[in-house]
N, CA, C and O of each residue as an XYZ file, in Angstrom:
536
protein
N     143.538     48.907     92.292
C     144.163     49.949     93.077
C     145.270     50.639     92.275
O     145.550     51.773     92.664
N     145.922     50.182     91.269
C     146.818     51.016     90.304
C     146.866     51.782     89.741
O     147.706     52.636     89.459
N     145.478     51.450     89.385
C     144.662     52.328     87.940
C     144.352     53.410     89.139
O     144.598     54.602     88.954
N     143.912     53.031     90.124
C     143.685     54.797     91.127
C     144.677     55.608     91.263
O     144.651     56.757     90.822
N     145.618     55.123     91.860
C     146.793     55.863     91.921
C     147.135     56.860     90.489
O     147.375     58.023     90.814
N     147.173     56.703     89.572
C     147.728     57.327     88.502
C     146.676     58.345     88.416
O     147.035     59.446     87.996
N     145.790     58.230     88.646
C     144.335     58.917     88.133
C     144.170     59.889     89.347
O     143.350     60.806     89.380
N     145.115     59.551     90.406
C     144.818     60.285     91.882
C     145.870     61.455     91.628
O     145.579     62.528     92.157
N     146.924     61.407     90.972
C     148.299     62.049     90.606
C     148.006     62.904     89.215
O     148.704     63.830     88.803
N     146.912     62.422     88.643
C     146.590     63.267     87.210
C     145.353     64.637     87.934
O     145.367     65.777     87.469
N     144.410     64.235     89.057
C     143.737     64.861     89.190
C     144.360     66.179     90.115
O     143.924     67.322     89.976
N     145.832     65.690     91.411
C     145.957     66.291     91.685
C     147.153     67.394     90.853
O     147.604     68.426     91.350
N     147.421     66.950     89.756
C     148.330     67.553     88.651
C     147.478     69.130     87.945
O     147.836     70.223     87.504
N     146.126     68.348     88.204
C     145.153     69.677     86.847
C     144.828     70.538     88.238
O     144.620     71.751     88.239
N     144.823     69.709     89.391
C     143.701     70.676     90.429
C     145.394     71.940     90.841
O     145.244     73.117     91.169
N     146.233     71.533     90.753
C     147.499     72.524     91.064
C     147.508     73.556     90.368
O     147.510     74.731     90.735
N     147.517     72.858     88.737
C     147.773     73.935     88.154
C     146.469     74.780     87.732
O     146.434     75.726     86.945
N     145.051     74.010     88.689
C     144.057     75.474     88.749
C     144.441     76.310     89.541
O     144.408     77.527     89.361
N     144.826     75.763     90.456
C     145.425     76.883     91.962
C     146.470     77.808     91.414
O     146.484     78.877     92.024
N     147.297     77.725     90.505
C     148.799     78.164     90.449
C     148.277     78.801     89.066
O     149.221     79.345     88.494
N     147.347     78.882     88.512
C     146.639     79.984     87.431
C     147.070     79.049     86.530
O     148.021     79.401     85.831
N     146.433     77.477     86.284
C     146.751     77.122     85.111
C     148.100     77.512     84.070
O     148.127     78.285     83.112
N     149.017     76.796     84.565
C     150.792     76.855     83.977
C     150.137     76.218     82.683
O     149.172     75.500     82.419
N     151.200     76.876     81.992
C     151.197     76.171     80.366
C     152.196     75.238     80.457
O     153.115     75.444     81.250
N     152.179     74.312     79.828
C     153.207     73.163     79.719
C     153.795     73.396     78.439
O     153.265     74.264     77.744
N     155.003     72.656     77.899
C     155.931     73.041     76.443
C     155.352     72.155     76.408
O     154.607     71.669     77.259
N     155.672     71.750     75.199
C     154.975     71.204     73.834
C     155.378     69.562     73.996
O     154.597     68.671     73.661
N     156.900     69.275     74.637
C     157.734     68.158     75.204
C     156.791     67.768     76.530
O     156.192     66.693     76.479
N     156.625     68.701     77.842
C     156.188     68.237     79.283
C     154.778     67.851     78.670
O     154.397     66.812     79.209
N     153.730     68.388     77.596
C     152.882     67.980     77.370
C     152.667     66.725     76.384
O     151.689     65.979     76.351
N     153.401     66.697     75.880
C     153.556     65.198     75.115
C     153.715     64.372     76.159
O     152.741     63.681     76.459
N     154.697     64.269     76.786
C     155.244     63.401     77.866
C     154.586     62.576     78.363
O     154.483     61.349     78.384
N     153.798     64.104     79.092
C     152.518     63.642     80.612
C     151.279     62.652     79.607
O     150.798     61.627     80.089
N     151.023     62.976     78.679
C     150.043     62.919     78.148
C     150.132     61.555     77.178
O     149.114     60.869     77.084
N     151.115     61.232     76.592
C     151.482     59.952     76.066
C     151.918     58.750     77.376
O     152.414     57.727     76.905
N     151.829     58.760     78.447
C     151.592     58.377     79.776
C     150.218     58.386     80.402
O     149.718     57.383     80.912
N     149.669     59.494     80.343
C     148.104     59.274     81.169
C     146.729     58.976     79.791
O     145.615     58.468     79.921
N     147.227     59.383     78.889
C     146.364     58.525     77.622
C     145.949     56.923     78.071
O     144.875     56.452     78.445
N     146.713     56.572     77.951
C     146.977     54.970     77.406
C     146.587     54.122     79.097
O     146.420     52.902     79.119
N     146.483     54.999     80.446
C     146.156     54.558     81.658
C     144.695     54.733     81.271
O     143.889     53.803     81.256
N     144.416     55.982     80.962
C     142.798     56.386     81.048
C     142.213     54.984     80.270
O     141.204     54.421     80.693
N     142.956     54.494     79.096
C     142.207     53.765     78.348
C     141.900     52.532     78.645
O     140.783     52.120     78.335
N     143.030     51.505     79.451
C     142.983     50.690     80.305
C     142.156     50.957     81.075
O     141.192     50.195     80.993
N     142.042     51.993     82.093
C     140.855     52.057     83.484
C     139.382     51.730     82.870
O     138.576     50.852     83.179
N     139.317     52.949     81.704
C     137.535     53.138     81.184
C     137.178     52.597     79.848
O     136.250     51.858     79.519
N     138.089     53.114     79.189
C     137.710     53.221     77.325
C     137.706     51.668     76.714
O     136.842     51.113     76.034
N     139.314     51.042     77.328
C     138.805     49.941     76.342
C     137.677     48.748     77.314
O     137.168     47.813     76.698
N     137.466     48.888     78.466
C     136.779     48.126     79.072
C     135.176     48.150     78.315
O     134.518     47.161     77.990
N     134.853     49.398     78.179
C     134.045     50.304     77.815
C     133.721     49.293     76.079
O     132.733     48.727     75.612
N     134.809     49.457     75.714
C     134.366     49.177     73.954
C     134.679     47.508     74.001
O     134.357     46.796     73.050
N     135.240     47.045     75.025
C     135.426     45.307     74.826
C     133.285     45.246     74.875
O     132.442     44.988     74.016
N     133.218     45.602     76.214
C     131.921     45.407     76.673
C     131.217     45.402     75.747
O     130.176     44.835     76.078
N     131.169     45.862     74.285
C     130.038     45.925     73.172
C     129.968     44.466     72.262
O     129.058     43.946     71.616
N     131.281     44.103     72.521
C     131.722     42.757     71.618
C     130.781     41.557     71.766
O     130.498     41.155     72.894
N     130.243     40.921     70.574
C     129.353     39.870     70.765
C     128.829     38.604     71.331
O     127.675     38.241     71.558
N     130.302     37.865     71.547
C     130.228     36.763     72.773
C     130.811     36.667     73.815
O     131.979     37.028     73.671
N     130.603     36.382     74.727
C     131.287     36.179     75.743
C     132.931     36.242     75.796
O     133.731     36.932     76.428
N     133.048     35.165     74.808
C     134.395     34.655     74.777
C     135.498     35.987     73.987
O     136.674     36.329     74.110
N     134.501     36.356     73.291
C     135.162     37.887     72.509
C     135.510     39.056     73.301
O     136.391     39.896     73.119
N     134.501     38.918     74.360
C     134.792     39.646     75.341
C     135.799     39.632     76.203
O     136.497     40.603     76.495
N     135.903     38.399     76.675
C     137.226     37.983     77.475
C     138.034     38.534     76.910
O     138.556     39.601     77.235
N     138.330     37.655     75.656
C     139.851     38.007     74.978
C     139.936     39.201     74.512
O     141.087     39.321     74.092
N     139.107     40.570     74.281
C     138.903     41.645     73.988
C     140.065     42.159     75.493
O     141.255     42.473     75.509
N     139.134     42.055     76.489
C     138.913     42.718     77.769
C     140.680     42.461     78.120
O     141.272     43.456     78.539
N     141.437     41.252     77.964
C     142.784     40.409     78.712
C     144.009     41.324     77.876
O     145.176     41.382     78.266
N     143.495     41.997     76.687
C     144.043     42.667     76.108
C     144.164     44.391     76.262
O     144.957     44.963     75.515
N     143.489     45.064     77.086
C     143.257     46.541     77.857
C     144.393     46.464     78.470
O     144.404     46.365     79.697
N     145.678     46.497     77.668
C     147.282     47.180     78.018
C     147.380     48.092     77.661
O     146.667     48.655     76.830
N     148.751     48.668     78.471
C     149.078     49.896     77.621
C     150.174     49.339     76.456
O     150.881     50.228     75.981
N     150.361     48.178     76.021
C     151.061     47.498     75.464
C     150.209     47.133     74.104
O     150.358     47.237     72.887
N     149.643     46.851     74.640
C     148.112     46.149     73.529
C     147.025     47.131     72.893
O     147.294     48.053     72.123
N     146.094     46.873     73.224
C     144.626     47.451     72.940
C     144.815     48.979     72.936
O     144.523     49.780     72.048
N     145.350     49.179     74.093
C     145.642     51.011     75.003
C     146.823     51.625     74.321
O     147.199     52.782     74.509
N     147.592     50.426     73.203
C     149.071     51.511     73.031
C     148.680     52.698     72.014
O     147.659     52.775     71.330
N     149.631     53.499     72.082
C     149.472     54.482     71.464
C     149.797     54.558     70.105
O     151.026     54.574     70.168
N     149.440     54.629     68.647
C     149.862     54.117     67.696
C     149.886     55.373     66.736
O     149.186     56.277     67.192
N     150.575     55.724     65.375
C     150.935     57.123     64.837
C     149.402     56.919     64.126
O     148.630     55.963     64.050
N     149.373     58.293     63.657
C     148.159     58.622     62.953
C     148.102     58.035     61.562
O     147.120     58.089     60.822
N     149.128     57.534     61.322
C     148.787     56.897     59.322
C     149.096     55.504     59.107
O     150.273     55.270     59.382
N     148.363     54.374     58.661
C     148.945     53.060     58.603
C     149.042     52.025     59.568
O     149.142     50.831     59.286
N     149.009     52.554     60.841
C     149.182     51.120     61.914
C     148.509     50.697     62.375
O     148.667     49.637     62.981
N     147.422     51.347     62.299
C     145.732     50.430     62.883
C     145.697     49.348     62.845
O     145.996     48.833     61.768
N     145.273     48.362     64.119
C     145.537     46.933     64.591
C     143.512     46.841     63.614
O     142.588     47.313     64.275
N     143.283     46.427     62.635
C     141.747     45.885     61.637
C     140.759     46.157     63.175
O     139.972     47.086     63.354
N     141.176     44.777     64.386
C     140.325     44.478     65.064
C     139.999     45.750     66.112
O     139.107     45.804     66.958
N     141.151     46.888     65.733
C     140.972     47.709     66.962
C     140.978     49.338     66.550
O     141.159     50.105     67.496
N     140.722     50.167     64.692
C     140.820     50.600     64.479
C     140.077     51.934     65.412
O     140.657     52.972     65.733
N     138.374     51.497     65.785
C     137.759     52.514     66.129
C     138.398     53.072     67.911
O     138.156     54.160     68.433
N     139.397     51.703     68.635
C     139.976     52.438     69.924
C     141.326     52.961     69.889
O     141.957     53.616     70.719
N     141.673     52.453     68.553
C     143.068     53.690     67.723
C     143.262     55.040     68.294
O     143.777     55.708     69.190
N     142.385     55.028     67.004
C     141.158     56.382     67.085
C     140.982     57.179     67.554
O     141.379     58.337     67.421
N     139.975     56.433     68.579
C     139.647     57.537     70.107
C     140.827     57.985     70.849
O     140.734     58.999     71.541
N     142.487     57.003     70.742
C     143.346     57.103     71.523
C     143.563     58.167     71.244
O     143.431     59.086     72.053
N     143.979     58.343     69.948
C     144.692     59.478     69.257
C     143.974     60.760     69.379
O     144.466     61.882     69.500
N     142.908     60.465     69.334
C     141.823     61.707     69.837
C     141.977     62.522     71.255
O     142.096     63.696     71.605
N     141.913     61.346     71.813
C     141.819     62.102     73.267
C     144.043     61.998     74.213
O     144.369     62.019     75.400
N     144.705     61.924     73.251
C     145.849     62.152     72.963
C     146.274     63.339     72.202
O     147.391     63.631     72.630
N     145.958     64.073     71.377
C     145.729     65.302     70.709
C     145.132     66.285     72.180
O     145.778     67.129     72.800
N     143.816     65.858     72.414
C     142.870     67.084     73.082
C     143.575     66.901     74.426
O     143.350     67.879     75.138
N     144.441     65.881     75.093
C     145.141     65.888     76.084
C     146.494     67.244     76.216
O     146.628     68.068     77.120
N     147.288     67.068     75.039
C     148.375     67.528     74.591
C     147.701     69.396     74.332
O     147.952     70.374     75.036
N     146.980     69.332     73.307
C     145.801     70.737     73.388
C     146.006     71.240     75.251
O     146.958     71.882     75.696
N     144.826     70.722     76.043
C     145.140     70.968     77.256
C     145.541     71.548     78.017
O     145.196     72.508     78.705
N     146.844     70.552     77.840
C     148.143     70.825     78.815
C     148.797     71.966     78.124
O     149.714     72.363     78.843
N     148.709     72.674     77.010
C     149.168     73.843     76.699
C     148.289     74.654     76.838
O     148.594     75.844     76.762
N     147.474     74.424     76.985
C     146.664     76.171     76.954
C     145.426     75.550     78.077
O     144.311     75.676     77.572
N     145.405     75.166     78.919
C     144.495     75.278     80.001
C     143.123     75.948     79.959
O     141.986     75.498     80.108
N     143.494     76.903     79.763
C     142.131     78.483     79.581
C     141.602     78.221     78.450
O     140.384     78.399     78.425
N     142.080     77.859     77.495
C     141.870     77.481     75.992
C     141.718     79.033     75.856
O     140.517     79.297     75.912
N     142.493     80.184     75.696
C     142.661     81.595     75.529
C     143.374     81.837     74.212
O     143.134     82.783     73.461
N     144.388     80.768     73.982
C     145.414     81.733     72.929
C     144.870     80.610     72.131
O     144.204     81.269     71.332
N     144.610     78.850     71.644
C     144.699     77.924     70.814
C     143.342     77.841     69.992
O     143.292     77.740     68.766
N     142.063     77.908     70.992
C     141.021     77.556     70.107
C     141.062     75.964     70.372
O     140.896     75.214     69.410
N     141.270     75.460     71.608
C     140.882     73.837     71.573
C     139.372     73.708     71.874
O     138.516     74.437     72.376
N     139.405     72.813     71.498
C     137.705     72.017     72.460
C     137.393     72.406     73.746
O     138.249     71.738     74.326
N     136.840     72.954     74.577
C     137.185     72.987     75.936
C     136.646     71.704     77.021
O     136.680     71.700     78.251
N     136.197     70.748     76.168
C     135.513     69.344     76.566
C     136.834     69.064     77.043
O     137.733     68.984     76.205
N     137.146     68.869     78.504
C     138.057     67.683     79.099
C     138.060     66.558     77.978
O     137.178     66.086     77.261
N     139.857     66.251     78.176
C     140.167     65.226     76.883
C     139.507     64.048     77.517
O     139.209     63.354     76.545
N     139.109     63.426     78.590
C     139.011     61.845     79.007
C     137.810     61.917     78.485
O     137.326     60.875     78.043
N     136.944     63.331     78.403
C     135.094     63.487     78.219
C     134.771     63.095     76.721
O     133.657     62.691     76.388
N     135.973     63.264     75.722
C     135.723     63.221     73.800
C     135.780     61.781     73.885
O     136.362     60.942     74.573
N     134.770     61.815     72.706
C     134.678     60.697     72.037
C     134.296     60.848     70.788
O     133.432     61.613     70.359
N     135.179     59.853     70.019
C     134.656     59.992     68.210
C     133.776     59.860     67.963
O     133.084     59.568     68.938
N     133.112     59.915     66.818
C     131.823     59.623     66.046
C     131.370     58.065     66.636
O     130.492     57.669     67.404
N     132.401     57.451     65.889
C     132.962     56.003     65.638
C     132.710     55.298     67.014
O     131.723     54.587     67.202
N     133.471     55.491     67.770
C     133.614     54.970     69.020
C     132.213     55.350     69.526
O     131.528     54.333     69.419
N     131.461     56.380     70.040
C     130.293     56.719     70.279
C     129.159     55.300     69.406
O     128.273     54.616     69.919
N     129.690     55.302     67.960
C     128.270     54.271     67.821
C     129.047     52.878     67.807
O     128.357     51.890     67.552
N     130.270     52.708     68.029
C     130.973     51.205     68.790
C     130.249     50.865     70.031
O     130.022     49.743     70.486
N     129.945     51.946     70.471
C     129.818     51.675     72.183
C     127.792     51.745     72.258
O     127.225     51.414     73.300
N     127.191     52.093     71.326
C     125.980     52.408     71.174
C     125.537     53.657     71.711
O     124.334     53.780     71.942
N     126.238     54.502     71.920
C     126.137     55.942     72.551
C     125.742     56.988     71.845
O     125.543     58.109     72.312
N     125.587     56.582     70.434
C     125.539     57.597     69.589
C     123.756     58.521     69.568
O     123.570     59.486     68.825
């Protein structure tokens, strides 16, 4: 029930600012929101998602006990800090942390040239054949 709540407050966040002509957010309100609802999304779906590929059982567990926003889900800089065991959900964080931040500034995608793929919808190369999706 936690993981809803946040996800109930993100949906009614994007559905406002369709109503209200898509507001641009600064560069700060979009970091913010977005270094906050990253790292939930990843806990709810992503890392459940990429434990689930892991080979035994027991890998799984201890994969799965680790889907924090502390752990597995934290958010980590783009050069050097990759946890070996967890490089490819790094990765995706940072990915769909970028196309989040993208987003929340330009909505319409009119003035930037982002992806217009909803950030929760990207997925890396990597992660895609982690997960066998590729």
């Amino acid at each position: 029930m936690k993981a809803i709540l946040p996800l109930i407050a993100i949906t009614a966040l994007i559905l406002a600012m369709e109503v209200r002509g898509a507001k641009k957010l600064s560069i700060g309100e979009a970091t913010s929101f977005c270094e906050k609802e990253v790292p939930i999304h990843c806990v709810a779906t992503t890392c459940p998602l990429f434990c689930s590929t892991i080979r035994t059982a027991k890998q799984k567990a201890s994969c799965a006990a680790e889907c924090t926003k502390d752990k597995r889900c934290k958010i980590r800089p783009a050069v050097g800090s990759d946890d070996p065991k967890n490089m490819i959900l790094d990765a995706q964080n940072r990915n769909q942390l970028w196309a989040c931040i993208a987003e929340m500034r330009d909505p319409a995608g009119t003035s930037t040239g982002r992806q217009m793929t909803p950030w929760k919808e990207l997925e890396t190369t990597e992660f895609k054949k982690a997960t066998g999706r590729s």
